[in-house]
KETOR-690919 format. One line per 2 residues: their letters; for each residue x, y, z negated of C-alpha. Coordinates in steps of 0.02 Angstrom, whole numbers, plus 50000, padded with zeros to 5 digits. Layout:
# KETOR-690919
a	X:Y:Z | ...
//
This chain:
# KETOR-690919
xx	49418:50325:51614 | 49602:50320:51697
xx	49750:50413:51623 | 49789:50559:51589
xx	49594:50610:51615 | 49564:50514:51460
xx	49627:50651:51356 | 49444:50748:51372
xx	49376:50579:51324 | 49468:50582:51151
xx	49480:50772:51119 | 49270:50741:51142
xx	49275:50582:51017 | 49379:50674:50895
xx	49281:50828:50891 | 49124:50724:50865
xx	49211:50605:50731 | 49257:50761:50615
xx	49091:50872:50658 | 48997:50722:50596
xx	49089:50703:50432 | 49094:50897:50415
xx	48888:50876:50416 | 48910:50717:50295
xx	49013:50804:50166 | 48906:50968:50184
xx	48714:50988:50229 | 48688:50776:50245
xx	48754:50781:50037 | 48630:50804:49917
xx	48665:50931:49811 | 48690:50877:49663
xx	48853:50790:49731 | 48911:50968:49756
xx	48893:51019:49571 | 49071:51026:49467
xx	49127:50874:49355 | 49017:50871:49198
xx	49078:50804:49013 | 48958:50666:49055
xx	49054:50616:49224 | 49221:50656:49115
xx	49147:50493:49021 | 49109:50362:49155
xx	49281:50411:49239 | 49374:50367:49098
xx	49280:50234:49039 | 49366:50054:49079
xx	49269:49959:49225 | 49253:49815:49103
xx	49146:49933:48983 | 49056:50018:49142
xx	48987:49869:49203 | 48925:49804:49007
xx	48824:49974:49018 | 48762:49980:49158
xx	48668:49802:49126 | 48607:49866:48959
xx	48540:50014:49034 | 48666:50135:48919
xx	48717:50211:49098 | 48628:50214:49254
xx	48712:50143:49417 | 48646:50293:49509
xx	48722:50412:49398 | 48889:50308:49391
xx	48893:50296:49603 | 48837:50516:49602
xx	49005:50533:49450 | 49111:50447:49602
xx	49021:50529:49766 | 49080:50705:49636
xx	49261:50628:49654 | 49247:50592:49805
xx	49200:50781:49880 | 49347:50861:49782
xx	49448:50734:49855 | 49425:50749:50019
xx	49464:50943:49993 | 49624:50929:49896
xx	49683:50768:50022 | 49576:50746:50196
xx	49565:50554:50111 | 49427:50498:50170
xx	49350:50457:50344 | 49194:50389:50320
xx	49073:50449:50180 | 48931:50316:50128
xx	48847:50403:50003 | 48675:50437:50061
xx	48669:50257:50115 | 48748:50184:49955
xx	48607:50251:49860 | 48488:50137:49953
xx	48610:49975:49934 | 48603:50010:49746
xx	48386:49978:49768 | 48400:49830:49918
xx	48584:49764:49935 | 48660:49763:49776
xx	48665:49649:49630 | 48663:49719:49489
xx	48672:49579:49358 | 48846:49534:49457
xx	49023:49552:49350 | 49067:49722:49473
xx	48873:49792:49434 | 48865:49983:49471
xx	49052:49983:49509 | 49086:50117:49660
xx	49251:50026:49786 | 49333:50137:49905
xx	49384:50015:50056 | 49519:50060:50198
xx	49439:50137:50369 | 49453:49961:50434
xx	49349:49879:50347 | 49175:49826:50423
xx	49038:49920:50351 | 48873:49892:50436
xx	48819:50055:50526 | 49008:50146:50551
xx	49139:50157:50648 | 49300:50055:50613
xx	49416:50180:50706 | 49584:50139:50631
xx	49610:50308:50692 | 49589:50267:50875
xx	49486:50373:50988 | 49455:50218:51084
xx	49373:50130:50923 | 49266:50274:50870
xx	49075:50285:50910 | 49070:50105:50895
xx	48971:50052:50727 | 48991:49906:50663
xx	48821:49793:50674 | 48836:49682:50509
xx	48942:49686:50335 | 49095:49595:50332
xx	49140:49465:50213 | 49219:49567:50088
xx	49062:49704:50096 | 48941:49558:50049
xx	49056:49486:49930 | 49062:49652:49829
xx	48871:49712:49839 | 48833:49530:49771
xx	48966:49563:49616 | 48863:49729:49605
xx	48979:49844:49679 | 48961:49992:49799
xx	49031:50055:49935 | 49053:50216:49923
xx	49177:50294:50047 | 49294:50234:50174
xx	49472:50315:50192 | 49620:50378:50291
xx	49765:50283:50376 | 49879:50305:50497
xx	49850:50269:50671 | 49964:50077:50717
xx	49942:50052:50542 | 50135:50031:50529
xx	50164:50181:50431 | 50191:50257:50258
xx	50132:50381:50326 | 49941:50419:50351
xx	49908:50525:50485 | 49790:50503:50653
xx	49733:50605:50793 | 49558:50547:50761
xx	49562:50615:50561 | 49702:50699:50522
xx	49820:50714:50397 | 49811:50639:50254
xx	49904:50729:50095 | 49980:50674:49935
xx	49859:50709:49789 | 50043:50775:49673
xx	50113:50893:49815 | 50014:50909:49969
xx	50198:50930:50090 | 50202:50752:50068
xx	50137:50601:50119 | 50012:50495:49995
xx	50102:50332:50065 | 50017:50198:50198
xx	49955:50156:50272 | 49805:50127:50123
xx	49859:50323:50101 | 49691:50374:50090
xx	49647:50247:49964 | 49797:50272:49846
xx	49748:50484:49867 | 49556:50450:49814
xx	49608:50327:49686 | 49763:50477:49617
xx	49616:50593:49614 | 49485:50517:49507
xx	49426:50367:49608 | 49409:50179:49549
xx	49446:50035:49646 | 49492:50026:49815
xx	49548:49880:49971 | 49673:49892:50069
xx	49790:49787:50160 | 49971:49755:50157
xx	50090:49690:50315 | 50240:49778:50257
xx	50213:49855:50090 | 50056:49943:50129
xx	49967:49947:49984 | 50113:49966:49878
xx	50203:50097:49940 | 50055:50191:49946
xx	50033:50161:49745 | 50200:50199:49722
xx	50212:50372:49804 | 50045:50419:49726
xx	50036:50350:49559 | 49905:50223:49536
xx	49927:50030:49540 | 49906:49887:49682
xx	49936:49703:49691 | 49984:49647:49846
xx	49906:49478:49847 | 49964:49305:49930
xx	49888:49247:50103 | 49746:49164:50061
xx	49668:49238:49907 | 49592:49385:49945
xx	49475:49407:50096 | 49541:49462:50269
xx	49397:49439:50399 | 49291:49568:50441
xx	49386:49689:50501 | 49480:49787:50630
xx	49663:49808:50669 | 49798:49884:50758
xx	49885:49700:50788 | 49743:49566:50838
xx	49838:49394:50844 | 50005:49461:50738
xx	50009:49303:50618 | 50209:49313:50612
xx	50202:49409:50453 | 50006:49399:50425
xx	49927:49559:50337 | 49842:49534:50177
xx	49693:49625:50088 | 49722:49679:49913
xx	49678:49767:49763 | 49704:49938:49720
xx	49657:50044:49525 | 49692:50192:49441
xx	49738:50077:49299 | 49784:49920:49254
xx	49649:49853:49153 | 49528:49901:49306
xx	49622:49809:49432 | 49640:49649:49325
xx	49460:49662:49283 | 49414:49678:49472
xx	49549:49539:49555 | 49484:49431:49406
xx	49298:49482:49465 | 49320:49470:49640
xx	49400:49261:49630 | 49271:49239:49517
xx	49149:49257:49646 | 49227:49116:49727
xx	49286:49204:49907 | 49304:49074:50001
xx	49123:49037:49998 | 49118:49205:50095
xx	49288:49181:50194 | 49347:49044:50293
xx	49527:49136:50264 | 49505:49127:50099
xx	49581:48958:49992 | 49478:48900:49840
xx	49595:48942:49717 | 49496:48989:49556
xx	49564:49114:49450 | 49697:49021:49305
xx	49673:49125:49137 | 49814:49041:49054
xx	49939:49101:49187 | 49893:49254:49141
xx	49889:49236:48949 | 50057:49142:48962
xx	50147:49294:49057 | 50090:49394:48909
xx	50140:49281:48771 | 50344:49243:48765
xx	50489:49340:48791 | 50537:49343:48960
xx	50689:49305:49088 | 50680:49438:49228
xx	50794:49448:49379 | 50825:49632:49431
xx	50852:49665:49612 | 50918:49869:49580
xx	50959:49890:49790 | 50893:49761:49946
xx	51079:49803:49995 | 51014:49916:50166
xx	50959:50075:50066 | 51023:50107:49889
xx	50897:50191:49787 | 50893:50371:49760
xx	50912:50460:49612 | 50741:50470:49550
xx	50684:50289:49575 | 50870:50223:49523
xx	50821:50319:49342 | 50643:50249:49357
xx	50729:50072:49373 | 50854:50080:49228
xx	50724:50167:49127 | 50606:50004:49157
xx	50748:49889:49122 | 50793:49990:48950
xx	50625:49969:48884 | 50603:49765:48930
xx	50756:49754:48826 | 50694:49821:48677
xx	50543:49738:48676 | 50674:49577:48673
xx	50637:49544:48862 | 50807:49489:48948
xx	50859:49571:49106 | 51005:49516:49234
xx	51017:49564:49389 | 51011:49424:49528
xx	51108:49362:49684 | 50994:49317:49822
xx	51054:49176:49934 | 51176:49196:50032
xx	51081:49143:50205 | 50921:49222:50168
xx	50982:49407:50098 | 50854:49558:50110
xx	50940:49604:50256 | 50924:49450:50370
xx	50756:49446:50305 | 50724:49653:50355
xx	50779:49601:50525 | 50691:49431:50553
xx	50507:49489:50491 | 50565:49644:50619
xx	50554:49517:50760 | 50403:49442:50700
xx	50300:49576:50677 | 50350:49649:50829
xx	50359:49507:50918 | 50221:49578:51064
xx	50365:49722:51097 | 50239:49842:51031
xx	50105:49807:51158 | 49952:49783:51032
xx	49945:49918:50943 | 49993:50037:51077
xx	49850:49983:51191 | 49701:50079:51126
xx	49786:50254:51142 | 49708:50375:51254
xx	49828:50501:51347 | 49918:50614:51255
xx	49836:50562:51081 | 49958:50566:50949
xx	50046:50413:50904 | 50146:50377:50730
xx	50318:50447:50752 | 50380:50297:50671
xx	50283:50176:50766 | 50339:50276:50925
xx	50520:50239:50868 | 50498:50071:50882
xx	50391:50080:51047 | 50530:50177:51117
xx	50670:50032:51092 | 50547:49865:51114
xx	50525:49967:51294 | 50687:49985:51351
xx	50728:49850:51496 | 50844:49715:51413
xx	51001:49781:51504 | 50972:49951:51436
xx	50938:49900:51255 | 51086:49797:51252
xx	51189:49945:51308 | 51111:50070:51178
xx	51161:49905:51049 | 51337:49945:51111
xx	51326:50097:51099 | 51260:50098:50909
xx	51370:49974:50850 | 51542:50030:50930
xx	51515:50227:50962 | 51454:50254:50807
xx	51486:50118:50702 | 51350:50113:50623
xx	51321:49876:50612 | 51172:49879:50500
xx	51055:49991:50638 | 51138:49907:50788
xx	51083:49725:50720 | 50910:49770:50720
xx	50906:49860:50898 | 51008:49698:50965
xx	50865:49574:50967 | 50696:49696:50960
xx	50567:49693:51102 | 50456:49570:51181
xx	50461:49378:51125 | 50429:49234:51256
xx	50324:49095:51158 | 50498:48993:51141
xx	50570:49149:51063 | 50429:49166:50941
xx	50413:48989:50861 | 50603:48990:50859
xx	50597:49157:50753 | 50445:49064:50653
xx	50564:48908:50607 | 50668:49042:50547
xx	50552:49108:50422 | 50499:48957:50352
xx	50683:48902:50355 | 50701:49083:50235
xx	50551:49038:50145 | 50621:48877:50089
xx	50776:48937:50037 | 50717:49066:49939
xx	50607:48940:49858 | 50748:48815:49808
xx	50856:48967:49753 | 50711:49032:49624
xx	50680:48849:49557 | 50876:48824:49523
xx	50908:48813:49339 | 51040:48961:49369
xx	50862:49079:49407 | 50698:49034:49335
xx	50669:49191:49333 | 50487:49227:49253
xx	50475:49381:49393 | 50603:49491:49505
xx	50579:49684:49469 | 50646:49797:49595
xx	50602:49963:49671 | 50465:49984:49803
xx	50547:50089:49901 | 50711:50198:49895
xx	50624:50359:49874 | 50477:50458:49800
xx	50339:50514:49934 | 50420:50576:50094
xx	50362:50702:50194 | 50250:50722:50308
xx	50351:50665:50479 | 50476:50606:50406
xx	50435:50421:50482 | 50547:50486:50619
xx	50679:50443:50507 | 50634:50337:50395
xx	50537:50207:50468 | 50652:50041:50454
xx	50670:50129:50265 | 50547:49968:50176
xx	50651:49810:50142 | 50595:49820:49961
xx	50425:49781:49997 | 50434:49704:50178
xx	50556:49564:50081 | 50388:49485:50001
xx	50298:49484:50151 | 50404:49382:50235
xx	50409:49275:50082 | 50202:49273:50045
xx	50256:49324:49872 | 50119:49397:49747
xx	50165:49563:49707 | 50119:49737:49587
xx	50153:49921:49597 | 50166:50022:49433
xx	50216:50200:49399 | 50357:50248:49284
xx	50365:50428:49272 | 50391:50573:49380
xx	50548:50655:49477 | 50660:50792:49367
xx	50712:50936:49465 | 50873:50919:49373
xx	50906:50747:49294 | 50860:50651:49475
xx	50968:50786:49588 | 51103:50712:49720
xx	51297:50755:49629 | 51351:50775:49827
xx	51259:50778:49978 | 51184:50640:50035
xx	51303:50585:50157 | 51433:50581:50043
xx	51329:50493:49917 | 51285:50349:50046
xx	51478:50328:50108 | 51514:50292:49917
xx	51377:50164:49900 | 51440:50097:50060
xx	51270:50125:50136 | 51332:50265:50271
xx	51201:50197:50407 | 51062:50273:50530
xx	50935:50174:50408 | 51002:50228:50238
xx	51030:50407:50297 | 50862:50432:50371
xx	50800:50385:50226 | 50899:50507:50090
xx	50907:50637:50227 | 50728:50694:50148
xx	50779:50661:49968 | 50782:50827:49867
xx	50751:50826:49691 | 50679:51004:49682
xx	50536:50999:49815 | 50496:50831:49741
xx	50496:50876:49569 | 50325:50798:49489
xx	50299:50676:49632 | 50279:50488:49545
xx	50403:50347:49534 | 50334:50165:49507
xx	50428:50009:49500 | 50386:49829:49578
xx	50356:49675:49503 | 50359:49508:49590
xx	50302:49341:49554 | 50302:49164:49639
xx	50164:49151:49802 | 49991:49128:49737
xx	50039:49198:49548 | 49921:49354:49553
xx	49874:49316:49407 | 50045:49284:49334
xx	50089:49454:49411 | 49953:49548:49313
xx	50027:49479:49154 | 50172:49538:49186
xx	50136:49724:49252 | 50049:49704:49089
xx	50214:49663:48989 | 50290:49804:49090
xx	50154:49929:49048 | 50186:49885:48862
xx	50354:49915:48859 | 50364:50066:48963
xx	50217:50167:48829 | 50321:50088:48684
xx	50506:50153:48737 | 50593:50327:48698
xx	50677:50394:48823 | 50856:50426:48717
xx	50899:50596:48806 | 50724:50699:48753
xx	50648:50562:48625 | 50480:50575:48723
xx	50384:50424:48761 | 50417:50393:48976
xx	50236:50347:48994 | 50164:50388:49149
xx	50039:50522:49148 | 49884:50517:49284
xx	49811:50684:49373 | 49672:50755:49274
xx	49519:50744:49348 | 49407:50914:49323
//
């Protein structure tokens, strides 16, 4: 159908997507998934996956009645959040007789999995009209890799539409809301994922181009590991950016705690992926790496700003906080000088280009007329469309009206790549990759891991993309680098310890950070509204080192329940929402 007379095409796909999860969640539910949280599904909730799955092969617990505990979650979920687009229940009850095996390290174990992922029988909409209606006609890798561990797939949840967003919002779904204050957005765009997870859910997938499944971890208050290309399944499912290998998206991990999502990446390389996954390289999982990072003191490099967007308040406290309690478990902490060529900054603008590098065509394609795009996303539409002239002048205009270098650098060179301009901009990354590699193994570093923040504030929110959407260099930084990296929460925001001294403005212009990317940003930052929302910190290891990585969250974790904090004496650890 021709523009704009597409329109009725996806105001008729949307009302169909959400009248047929309204009947899913309602009379298509068995009723006993209606009934409130029990003691007994107070048990398997808090009961580490490890355990789950030992009881569930000796028969203690049933898998049926661990899968119904989840599909309870999940319902009260959806309420609180709009998480979830896709509900599997009914089905996943007959995978748990036919499809599932249940003598497999994951057995009985319900995963959540981002909308894209191919699930045979539904939609993979990424929140496109233009995708919806369209089931998918066999499992994807990583859906027969986890029903032959023994897990389930339970439920399949919101993002935003372009998937370059931490946001997650769509036309198709809706808004997804942050499970600690619903003004604000859960993260993305694995929003929905980190929202179920916040609320009482498991495991989850999602992926990770730009900080994806970190941010979203961060700003809700569970954990995520964004793995390496390479050593987590990626085939088998749909995306916004078919063909985008400049900064290549990775599926990863996601737990409401620790142990569960070192039990589950341990589980999931166990099953030997790449049997599954032609992406996939067979890489077994290396116990000692992880035993080692948990077994000497340790030399940590601390990155406290990616020198475009100082932290805020909040997640500066949740920083020093982290590094206080490393050194007093006799950790040492300095922080680091990244090389000189290859600074967070060149690297923010040259993964830019690359993921960009199509001038927003892709993921701009499947939109129907008038359906709402990601303000973010439409952002960067807006300047990769300007004719070359034009966006030249605007550069101009940025850097010399009003001064502001750091925003004008990116607009200068962003839009559509010729295939000269694109392997030139790849030499260039590998060019930054190598550096960064010969800086780490200097004998002036040897760092065991870099912790920095994930991003410079709590949850934004909703909207606030507008702003804030060339706001990631603390996460986007690894991507660019194929570094293995975690999420873990700290605390919370304080109404009063985390407030701005001056306005924000005046704040940025003494951090020398008074620029359109900084300020749009802190522009949303207010201590009081955000009051309760979570602060995490980020912990990065060498490419390939997941497991290296989980050791250390681990030594993190430690240290953060073990420390005082010296101005109330309390103990900073991080408290999860109760699930009831």
């Amino acid at each position: 159908m021709l523009p704009p007379f597409d329109y009725f095409a996806y105001k008729r796909l949307r009302d169909q997507k959400q009248r047929e999860r309204e009947l899913r969640f309602t009379t298509g539910l068995p009723h006993y998934y209606h009934l409130r949280i029990a003691a007994a599904d107070k048990k398997i909730i808090n009961q580490p996956i490890e355990k789950l799955v030992h009881d569930v092969q000796d028969s203690t617990v049933s898998a049926l009645d661990v899968l119904r505990t989840y599909g309870k979650v999940a319902v009260k979920a959806q309420k609180e959040s709009n998480c979830i687009t896709e509900l599997l229940l009914p089905e996943a009850e007959s995978w748990l007789e036919t499809d599932v095996n249940l003598k497999g390290p994951l057995a009985g174990i319900p995963v959540s999995l981002k909308d894209s992922i191919h699930v045979k029988g539904f939609d993979a909409t990424v929140g496109y009209a233009a995708m919806a209606g369209k089931p998918i006609l066999e499992d994807g890798p990583m859906v027969r890799l986890l029903k032959d561990a023994g897990a389930v797939p339970y439920a399949k949840t919101a993002l935003p539409i372009t998937l370059l967003s931490f946001e997650s919002t769509n036309g198709l779904w809706g808004q997804c809301r942050n499970p600690h204050s619903p003004g604000y957005s859960p993260g993305g765009s694995t929003g929905g994922e980190a929202a179920l997870l916040a609320h009482g859910g498991r495991i989850g997938i999602g992926s990770d181009v730009a900080g994806s499944v970190r941010v979203p971890a961060a700003w809700s208050g569970i954990y995520s590991l964004r793995c390496s290309t390479g050593r987590w399944p990626k085939g088998g499912v749909s995306t916004s950016m078919p063909g985008q290998e400049g900064i290549p998206s990775v599926f990863s991990p996601m737990a409401r705690t620790l142990d569960d999502l070192t039990y589950f990446t341990r589980s999931i390389i166990g099953m030997q992926p790449w049997k599954y996954d032609y992406t996939v390289h067979p890489i077994a999982w290396r116990n000692e790496l992880e035993s080692e990072a948990q077994s000497k003191p340790l030399r940590i490099g601390l990155m406290s700003s990616d020198g475009v967007v100082p932290p805020t308040p909040a997640i500066e406290r949740a920083i020093t906080t982290t590094v206080a309690a490393l050194t007093e478990a006799g950790h040492t902490v300095s922080e680091i000088t990244t090389p000189p060529t290859a600074d967070p900054f060149t690297g923010l603008n040259l993964a830019s280009q690359l993921l960009n590098s199509d001038g927003c065509h892709h993921f701009n394609a499947p939109l129907k007329s008038f359906e709402p795009s990601d303000p973010g996303a439409s952002q960067l539409s807006r300047i990769a469309h300007l004719p070359r002239p034009l966006r030249y002048l605007y550069y101009l205009y940025v850097r010399y009206i009003r001064r502001d270098a750091v925003s004008a650098a990116l607009i200068r060179n962003f839009g559509p790549k010729s295939s000269a301009q694109l392997w030139t901009l790849t030499a260039q990354r590998e060019a930054f990759r190598a550096t960064w590699h010969k800086w780490w193994d200097a004998d002036a570093q040897q760092y065991d891991f870099i912790l920095c923040p994930v991003n410079a504030t709590p949850a934004l929110p909703h909207n606030a993309m507008h702003d804030a959407v060339s706001s990631c260099g603390y996460t986007f930084l690894w991507n660019l680098l194929d570094y293995s990296a975690g999420v873990l929460p700290v605390g919370h925001v304080d109404a009063t310890r985390d407030a701005l001294d001056t306005p924000y403005k005046t704040a940025l212009k003494r951090l020398g950070a008074d620029h359109g990317i900084a300020r749009g940003a802190w522009k949303h930052y207010d201590s009081v509204k955000m009051a309760g929302l979570p602060t995490a910190v980020q912990v990065v290891g060498r490419r390939w080192h997941e497991e290296s990585v989980l050791g250390y969250m681990a030594v993190v974790k430690k240290a953060l329940d073990a420390y005082r904090d010296p101005q109330t004496g309390l103990s900073c650890r991080y408290t999860l929402l109760e699930v009831d």
